[in-house]
C-alpha positions in Angstrom: -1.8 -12.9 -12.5 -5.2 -14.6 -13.9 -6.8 -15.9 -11.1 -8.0 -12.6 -9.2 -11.3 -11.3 -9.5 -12.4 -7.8 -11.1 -12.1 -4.7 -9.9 -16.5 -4.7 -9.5 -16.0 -8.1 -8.4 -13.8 -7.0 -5.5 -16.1 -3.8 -4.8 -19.4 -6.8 -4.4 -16.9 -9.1 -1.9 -16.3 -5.9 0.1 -19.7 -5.1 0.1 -20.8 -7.8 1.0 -18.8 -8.1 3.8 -19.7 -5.1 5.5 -23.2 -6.6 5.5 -21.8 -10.0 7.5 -19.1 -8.4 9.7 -19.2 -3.8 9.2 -16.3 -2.3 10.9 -13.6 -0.1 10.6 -12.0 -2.8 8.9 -14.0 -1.8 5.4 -12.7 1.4 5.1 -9.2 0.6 6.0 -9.3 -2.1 3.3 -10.2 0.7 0.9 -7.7 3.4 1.5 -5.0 0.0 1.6 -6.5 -0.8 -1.9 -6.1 3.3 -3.0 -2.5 3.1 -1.5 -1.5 0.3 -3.7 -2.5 1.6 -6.6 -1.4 5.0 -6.2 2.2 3.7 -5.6 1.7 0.6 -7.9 1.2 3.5 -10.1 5.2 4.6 -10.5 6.4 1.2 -10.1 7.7 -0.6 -13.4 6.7 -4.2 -12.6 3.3 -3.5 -10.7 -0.1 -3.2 -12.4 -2.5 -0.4 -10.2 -5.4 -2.4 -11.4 -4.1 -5.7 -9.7 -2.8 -3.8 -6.9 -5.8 -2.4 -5.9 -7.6 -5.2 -6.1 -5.3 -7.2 -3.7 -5.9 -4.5 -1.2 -9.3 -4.1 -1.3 -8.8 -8.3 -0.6 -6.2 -8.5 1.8 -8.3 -8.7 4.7 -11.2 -10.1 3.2 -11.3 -13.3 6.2 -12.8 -10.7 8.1 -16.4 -10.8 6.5 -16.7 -13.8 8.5 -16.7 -12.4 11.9 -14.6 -10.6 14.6 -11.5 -12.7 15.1 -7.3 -11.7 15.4 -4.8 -13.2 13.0 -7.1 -16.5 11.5 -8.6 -13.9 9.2 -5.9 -14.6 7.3 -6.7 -18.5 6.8 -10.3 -17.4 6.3 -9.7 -14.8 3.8 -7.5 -17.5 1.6 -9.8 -20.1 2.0 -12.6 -18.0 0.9 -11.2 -16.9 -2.4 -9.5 -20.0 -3.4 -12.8 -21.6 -3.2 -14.6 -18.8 -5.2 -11.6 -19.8 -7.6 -8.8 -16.2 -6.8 -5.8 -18.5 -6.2 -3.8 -15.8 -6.8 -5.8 -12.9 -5.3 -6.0 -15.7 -2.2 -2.3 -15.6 -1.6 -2.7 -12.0 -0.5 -4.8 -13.1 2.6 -1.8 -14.7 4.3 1.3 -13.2 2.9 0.2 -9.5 3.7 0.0 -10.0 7.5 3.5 -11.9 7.8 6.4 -9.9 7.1 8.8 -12.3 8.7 7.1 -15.5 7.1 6.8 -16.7 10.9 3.4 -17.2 12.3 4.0 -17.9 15.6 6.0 -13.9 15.5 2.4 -12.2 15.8 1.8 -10.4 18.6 -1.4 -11.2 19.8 -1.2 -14.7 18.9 -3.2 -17.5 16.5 -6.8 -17.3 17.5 -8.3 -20.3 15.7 -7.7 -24.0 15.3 -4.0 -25.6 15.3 -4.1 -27.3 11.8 -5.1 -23.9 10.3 -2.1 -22.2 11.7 0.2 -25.3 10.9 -1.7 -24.3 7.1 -0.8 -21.2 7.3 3.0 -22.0 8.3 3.6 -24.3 6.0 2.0 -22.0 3.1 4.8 -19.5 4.1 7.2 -21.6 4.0 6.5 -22.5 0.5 6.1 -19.2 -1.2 8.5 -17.0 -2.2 7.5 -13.2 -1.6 7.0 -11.3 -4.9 6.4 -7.2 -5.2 2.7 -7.5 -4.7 3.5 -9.1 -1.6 5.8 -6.8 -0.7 3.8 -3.8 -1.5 0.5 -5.0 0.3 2.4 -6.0 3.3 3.8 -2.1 3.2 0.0 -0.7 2.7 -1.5 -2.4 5.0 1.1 -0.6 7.3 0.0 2.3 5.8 -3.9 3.1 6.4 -5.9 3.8 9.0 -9.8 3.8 8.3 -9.8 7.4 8.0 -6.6 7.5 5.6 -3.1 7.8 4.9 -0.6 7.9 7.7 3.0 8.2 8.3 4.0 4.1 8.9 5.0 5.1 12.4 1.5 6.0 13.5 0.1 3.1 12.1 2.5 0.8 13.7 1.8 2.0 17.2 -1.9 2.1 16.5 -1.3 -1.7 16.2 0.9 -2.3 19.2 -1.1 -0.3 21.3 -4.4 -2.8 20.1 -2.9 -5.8 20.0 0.0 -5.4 22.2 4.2 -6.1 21.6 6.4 -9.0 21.6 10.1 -10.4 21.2 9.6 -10.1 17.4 7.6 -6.6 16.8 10.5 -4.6 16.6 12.2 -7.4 13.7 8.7 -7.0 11.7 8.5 -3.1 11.8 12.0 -3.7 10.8 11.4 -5.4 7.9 8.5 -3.2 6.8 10.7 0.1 7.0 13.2 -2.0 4.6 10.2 -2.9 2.0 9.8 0.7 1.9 13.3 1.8 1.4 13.4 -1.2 -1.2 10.4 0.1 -3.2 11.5 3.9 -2.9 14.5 3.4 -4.8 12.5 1.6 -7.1 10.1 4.2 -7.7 12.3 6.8 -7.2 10.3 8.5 -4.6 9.0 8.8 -1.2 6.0 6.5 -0.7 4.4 9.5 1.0 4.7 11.7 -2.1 1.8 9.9 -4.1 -0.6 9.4 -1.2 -2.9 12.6 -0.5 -4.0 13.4 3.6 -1.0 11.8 4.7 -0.2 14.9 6.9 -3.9 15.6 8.0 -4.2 11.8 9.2 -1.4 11.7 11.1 -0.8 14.9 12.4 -4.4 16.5 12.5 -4.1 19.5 10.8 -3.6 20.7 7.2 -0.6 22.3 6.0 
C-alpha cells in the first residue's frame, strides 16, 4: 500500500477531528487502530504500521459531524481527496461485512447517489486482509477498550437497533475471526490487554 498517510499524519486527521466533531468516536478509533496492530503483529501478510493506521482512519467521516452509516462515504471522500486512495477504501469496506448496504441496521442516512456510490464501490472491490481485519476491530473496541466481540455487538444493536440481516453480519464477523485465528495461530483475545476488565468489569 502507497497511498496512506503516516502514522503522525493519521494522529493530526484524528486530532483534528475531535476539534470538528469530539466524541466517543475518537477514542474508539484509537483502541481499533491498537487492535490492529497488536494482531497485525503475528500475522504473516499484515504490516502493524499500516494496520494501525487504517484503524485510527476507519471512521474518519465522522469529523464532519454526527451522522449513521454516511460516515462512511464521508470518510472516503475525504481521504481520496487528500490523495489516501488506499487508506480511503477502509472508510467503506470496514462497516460492510456482507458488501450489502441496504443490510445496515439503522439504515442510509444521507443522499441516494452517495449510497448507490457506496454500493457500487462494494460491488467492485474484492476484500483483502486489511479489510478483513478492520472490519473484525472495529467489532472489537469500545472507547474505553478491548472487549469480548459479543459485548461489542450488542452494544451496537442495542444503539442502533436489529434487522433481518444482523444476525448474517455478526455471522460473518465470528468467521473473519476464526479465519484470522488459524492464521495467526492464536486467539485474537490473547494479544489484546483489558479485554477481561472491559467487558466483564473486574480484573482477574
Amino acid at each position: 500500500m502507497k497511498k496512506i498517510p503516516s502514522i503522525e499524519e493519521a494522529e493530526a486527521y484524528l486530532l483534528e477531528a475531535e476539534e470538528l466533531n469530539p466524541g466517543p468516536w475518537i477514542p474508539h478509533s484509537r483502541y481499533v487502530g491498537e487492535a490492529a496492530k497488536l494482531i497485525a503483529e503475528q500475522h504473516p501478510s499484515l504490516d502493524p504500521d499500516i494496520a494501525q493506521i487504517l484503524g485510527y482512519l476507519h471512521d474518519i467521516g465522522r469529523r464532519f459531524g454526527v451522522m449513521n452509516i454516511r460516515h462512511t462515504y464521508e470518510g472516503h471522500k475525504f481521504l481520496e481527496e487528500q490523495g489516501h486512495a488506499d487508506a480511503a477504501r477502509i472508510c467503506i469496506t470496514h462497516s460492510f461485512p456482507t458488501k450489502r448496504v441496504d443490510e445496515v441496521s439503522d439504515g442510509w442516512d444521507g443522499p441516494k447517489e452517495q449510497m448507490e456510490f457506496t454500493q457500487d464501490y462494494l460491488d467492485k472491490v474484492e476484500f483483502n486482509d486489511y479489510d478483513k481485519l478492520l472490519q473484525l476491530c472495529d467489532a472489537l473496541a469500545m472507547p474505553s477498550g478491548f472487549v469480548l466481540l459479543e459485548k461489542r455487538l450488542l452494544d451496537a444493536a442495542m444503539r442502533r437497533g436489529v434487522n433481518d440481516y444482523t444476525l448474517k453480519r455478526w455471522q460473518v464477523t465470528f468467521e473473519i475471526q476464526a479465519e484470522i485465528e488459524e492464521t495467526i495461530g492464536a486467539s485474537i483475545y490473547s494479544v489484546l490487554d483489558g479485554v477481561v476488565e472491559n467487558t466483564f468489569g473486574f480484573t482477574p
